[in-house]
N, CA and C atoms as an extended XYZ file, in Angstrom:
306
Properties=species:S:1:pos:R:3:atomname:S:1:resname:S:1:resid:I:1 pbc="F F F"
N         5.607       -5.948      -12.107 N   UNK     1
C         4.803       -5.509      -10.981 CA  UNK     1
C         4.203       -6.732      -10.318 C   UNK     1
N         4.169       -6.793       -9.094 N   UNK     2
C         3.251       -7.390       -8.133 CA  UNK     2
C         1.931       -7.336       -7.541 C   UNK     2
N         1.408       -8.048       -7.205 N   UNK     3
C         0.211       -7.993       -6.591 CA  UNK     3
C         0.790       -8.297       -4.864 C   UNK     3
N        -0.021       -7.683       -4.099 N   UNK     4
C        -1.447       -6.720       -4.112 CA  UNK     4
C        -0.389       -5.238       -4.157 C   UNK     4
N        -0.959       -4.665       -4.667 N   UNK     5
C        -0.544       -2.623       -4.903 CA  UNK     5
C        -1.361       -1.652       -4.544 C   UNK     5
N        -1.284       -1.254       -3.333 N   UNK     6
C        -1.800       -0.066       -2.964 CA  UNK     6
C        -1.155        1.327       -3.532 C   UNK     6
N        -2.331        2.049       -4.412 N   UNK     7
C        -2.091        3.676       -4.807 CA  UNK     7
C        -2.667        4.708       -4.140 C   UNK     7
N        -1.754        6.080       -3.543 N   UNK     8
C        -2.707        6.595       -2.114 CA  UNK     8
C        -1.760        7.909       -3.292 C   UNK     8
N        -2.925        9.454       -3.055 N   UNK     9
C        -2.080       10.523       -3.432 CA  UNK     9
C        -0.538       10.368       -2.849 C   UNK     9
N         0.231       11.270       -3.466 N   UNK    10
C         1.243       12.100       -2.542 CA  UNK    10
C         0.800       12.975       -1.617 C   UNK    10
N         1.571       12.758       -0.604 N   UNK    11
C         1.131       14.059        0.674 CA  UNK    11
C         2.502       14.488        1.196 C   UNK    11
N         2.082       15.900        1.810 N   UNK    12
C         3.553       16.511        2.396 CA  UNK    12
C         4.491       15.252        2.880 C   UNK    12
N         3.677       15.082        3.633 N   UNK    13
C         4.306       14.125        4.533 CA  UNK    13
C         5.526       12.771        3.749 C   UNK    13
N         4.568       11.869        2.872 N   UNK    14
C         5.358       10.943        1.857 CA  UNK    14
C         6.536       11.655        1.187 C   UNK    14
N         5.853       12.924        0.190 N   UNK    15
C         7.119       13.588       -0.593 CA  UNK    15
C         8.180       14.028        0.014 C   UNK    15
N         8.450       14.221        1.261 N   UNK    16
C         9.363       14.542        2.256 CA  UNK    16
C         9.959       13.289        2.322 C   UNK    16
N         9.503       12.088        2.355 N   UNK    17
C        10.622       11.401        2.251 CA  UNK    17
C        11.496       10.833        1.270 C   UNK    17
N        10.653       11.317       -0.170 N   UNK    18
C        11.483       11.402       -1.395 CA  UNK    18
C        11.482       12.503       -2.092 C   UNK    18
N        12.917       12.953       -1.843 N   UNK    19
C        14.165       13.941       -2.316 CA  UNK    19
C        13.691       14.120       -3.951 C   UNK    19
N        13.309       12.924       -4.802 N   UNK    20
C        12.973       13.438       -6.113 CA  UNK    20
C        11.788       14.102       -6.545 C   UNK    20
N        11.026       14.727       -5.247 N   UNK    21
C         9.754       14.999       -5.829 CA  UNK    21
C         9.933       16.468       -4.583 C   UNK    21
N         9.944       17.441       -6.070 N   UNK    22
C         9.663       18.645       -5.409 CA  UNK    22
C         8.639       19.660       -5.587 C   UNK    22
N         7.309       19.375       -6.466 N   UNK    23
C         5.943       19.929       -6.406 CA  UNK    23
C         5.214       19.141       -6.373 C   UNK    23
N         4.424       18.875       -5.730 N   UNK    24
C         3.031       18.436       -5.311 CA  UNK    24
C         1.778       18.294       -6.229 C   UNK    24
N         1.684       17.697       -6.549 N   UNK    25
C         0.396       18.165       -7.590 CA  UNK    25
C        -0.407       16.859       -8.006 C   UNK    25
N        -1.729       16.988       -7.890 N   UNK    26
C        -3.281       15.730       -8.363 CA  UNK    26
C        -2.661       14.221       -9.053 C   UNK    26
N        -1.626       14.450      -10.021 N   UNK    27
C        -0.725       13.558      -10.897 CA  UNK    27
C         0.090       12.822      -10.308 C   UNK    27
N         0.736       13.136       -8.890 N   UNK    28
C         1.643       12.345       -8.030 CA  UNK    28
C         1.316       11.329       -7.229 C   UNK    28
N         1.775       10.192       -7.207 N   UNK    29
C         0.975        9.464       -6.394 CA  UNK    29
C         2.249        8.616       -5.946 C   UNK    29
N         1.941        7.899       -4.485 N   UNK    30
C         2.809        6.982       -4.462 CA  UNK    30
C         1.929        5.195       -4.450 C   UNK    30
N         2.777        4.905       -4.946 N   UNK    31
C         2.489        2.779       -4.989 CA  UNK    31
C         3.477        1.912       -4.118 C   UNK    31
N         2.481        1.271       -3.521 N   UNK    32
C         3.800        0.051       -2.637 CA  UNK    32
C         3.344       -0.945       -3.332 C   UNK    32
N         4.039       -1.825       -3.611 N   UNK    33
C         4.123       -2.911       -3.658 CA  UNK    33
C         4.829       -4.106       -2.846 C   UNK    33
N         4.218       -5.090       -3.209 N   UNK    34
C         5.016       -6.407       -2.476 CA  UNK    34
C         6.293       -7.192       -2.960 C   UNK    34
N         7.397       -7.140       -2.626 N   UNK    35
C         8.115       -7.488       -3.213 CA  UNK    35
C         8.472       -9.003       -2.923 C   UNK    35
N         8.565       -9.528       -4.337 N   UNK    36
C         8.221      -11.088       -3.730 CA  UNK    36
C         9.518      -11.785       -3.465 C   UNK    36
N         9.598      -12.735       -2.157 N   UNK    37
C        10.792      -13.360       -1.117 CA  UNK    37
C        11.834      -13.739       -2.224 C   UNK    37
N        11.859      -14.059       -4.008 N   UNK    38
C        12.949      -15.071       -3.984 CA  UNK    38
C        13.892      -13.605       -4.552 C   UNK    38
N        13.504      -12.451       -4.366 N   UNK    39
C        14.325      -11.268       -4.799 CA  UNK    39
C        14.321      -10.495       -3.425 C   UNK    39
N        15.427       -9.751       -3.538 N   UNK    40
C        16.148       -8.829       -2.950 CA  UNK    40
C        16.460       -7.497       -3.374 C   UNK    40
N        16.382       -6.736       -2.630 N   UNK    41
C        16.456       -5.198       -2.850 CA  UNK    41
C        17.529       -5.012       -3.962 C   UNK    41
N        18.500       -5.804       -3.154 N   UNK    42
C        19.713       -5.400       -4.713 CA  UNK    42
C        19.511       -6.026       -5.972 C   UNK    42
N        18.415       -6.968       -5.989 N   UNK    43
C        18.344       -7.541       -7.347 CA  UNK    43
C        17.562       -7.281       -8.288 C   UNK    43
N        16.136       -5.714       -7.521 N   UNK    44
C        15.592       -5.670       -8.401 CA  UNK    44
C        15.521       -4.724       -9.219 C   UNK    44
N        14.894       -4.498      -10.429 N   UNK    45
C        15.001       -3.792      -11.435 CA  UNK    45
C        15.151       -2.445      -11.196 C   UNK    45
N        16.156       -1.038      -11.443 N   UNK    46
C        15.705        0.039      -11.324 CA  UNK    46
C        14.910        0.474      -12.028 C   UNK    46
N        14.356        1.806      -11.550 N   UNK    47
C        13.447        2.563      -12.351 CA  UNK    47
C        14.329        3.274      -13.300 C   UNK    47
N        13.585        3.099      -14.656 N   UNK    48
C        14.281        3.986      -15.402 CA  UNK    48
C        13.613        5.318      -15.219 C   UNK    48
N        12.911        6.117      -14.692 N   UNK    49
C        12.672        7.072      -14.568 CA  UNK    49
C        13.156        7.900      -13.037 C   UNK    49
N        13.878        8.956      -12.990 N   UNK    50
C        14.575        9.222      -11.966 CA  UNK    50
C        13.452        9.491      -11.094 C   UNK    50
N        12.156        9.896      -11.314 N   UNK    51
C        11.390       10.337      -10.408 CA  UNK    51
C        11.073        9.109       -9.137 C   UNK    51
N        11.126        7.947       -9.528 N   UNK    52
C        10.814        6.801       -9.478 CA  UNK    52
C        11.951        6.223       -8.399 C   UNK    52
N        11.258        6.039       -6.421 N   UNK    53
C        12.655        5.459       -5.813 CA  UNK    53
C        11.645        4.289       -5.417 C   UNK    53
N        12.813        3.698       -5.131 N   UNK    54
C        12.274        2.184       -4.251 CA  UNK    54
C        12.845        2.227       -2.882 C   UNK    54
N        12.047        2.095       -2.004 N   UNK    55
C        12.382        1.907       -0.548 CA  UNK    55
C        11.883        0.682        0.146 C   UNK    55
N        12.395        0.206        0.711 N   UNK    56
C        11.913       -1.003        1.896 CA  UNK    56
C        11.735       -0.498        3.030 C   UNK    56
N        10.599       -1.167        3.427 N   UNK    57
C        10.027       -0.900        4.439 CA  UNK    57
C        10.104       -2.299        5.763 C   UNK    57
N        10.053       -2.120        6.822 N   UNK    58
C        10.287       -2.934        7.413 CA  UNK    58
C         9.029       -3.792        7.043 C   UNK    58
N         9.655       -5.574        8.031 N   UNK    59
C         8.580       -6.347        8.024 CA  UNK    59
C         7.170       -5.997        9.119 C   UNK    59
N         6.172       -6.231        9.109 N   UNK    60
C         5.236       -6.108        9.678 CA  UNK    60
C         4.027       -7.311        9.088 C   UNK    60
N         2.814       -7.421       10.257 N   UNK    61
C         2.223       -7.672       10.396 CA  UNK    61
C         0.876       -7.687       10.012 C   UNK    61
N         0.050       -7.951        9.184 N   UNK    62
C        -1.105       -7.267        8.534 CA  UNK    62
C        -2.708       -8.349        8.237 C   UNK    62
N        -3.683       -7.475        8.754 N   UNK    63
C        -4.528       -8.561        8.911 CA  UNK    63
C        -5.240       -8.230        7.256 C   UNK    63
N        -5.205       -9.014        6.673 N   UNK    64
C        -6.017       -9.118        5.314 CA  UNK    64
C        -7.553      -10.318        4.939 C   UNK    64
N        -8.258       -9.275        4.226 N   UNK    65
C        -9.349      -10.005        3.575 CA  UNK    65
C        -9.107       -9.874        2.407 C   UNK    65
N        -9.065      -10.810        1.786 N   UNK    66
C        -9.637      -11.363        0.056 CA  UNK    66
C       -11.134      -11.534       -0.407 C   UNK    66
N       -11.306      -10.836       -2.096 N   UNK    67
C       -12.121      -10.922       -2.195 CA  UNK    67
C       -12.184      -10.576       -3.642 C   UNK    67
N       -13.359      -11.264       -4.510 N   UNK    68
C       -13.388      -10.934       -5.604 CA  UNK    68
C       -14.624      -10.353       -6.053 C   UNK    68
N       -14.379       -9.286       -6.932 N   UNK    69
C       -15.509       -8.275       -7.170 CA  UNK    69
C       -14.961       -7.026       -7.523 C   UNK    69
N       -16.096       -5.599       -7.402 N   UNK    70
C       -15.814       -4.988       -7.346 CA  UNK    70
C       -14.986       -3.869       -6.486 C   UNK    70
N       -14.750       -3.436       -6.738 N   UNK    71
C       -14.018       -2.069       -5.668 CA  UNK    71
C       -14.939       -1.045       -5.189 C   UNK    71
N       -16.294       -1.189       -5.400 N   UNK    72
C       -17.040        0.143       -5.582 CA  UNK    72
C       -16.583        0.758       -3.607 C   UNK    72
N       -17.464        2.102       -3.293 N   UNK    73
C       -16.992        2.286       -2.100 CA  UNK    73
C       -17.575        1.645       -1.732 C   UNK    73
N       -19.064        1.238       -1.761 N   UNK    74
C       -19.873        0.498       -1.016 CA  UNK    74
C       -19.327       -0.874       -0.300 C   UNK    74
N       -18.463       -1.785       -1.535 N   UNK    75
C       -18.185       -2.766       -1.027 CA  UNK    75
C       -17.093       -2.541       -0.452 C   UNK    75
N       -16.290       -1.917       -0.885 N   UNK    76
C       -15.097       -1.759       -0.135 CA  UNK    76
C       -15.288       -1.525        1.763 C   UNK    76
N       -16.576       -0.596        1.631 N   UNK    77
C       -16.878       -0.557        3.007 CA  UNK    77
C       -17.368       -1.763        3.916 C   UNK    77
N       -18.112       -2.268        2.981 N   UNK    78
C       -18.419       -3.353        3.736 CA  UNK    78
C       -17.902       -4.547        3.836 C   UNK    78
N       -16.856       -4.803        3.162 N   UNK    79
C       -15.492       -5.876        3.425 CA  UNK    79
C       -14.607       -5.164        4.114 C   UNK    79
N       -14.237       -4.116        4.416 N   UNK    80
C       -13.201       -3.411        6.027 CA  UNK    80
C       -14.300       -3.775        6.927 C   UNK    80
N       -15.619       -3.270        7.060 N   UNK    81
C       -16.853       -3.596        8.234 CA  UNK    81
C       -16.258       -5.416        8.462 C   UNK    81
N       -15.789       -6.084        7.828 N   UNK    82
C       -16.181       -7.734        7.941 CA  UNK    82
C       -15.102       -7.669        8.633 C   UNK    82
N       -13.747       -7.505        7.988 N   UNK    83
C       -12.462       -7.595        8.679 CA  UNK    83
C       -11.985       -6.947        9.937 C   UNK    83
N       -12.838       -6.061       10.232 N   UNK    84
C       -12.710       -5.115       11.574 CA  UNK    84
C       -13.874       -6.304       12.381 C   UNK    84
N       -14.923       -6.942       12.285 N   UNK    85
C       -15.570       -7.691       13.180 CA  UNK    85
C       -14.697       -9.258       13.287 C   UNK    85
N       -14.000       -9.925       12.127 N   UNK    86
C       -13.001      -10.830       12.081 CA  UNK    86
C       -11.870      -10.624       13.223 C   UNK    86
N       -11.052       -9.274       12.857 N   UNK    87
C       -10.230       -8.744       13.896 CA  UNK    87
C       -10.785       -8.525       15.839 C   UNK    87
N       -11.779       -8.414       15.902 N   UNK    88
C       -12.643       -7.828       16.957 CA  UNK    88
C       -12.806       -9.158       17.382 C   UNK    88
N       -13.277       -9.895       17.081 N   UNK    89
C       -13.422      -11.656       17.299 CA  UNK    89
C       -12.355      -12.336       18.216 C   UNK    89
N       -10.883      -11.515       17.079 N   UNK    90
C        -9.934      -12.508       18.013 CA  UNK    90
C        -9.342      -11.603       18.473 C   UNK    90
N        -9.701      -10.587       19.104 N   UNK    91
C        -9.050       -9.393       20.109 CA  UNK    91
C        -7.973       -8.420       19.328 C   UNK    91
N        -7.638       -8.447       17.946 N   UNK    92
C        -7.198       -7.749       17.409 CA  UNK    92
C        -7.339       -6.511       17.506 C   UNK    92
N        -5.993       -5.737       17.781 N   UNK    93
C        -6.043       -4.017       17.721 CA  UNK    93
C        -5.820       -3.676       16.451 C   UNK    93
N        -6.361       -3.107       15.289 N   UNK    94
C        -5.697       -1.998       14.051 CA  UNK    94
C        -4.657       -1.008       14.859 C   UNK    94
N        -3.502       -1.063       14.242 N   UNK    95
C        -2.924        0.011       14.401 CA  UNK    95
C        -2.986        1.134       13.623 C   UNK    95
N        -3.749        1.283       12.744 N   UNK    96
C        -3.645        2.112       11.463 CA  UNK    96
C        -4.684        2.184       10.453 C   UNK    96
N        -5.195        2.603        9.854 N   UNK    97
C        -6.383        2.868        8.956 CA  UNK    97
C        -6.235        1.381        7.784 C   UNK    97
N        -7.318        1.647        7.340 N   UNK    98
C        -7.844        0.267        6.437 CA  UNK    98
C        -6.667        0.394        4.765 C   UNK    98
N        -6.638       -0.065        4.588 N   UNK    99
C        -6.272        0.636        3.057 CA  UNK    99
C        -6.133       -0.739        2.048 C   UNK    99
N        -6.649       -0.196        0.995 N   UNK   100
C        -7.442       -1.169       -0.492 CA  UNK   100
C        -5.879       -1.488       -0.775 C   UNK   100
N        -6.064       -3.022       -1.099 N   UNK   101
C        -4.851       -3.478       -1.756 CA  UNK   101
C        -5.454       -4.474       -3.228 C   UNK   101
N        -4.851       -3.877       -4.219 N   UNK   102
C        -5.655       -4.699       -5.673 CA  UNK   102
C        -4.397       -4.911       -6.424 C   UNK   102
């Protein structure tokens, strides 16, 4: 595994795009990870568990803060508050909601 890994429930929406998951339920979750440059899709490990797909996602763009500590919500809120005034600074648009990467 890699760092940074974002874990978000499953939602209609995600499980629709993987075919191996056909009930829904508190226990499902999906994880992205970063897959690091000196590997390639075809080189890396399968899952031994069928539930388990790997997809690539295109490249994109992403404004990130680092930071060491806790995760609580509090801080979490108030390190997106920093990076949304960082972004705002240099005319940056979010296209998309904040989301914790650990």
């Amino acid at each position: 595994m890699t760092a940074p890994v974002t874990l978000a429930p499953l939602t209609p929406t995600t499980a629709a795009a993987n075919t191996a998951t056909s009930d829904i339920n508190a226990e499902q979750r999906q994880v992205q990870f970063v897959r690091p440059g000196q590997y390639r899709p075809e080189t890396l490990p399968r899952p031994m568990n069928e539930a388990v797909t790997l997809r690539e996602l295109p490249p994109r763009t992403t404004a990130v803060l680092s930071y060491s500590w806790l995760n609580s919500e509090t801080n979490v809120q108030q390190k997106t508050e920093v990076l949304r005034a960082w972004m705002k600074v240099r005319q940056l648009e979010p296209l998309g909601a904040p989301r914790l990467a650990r």
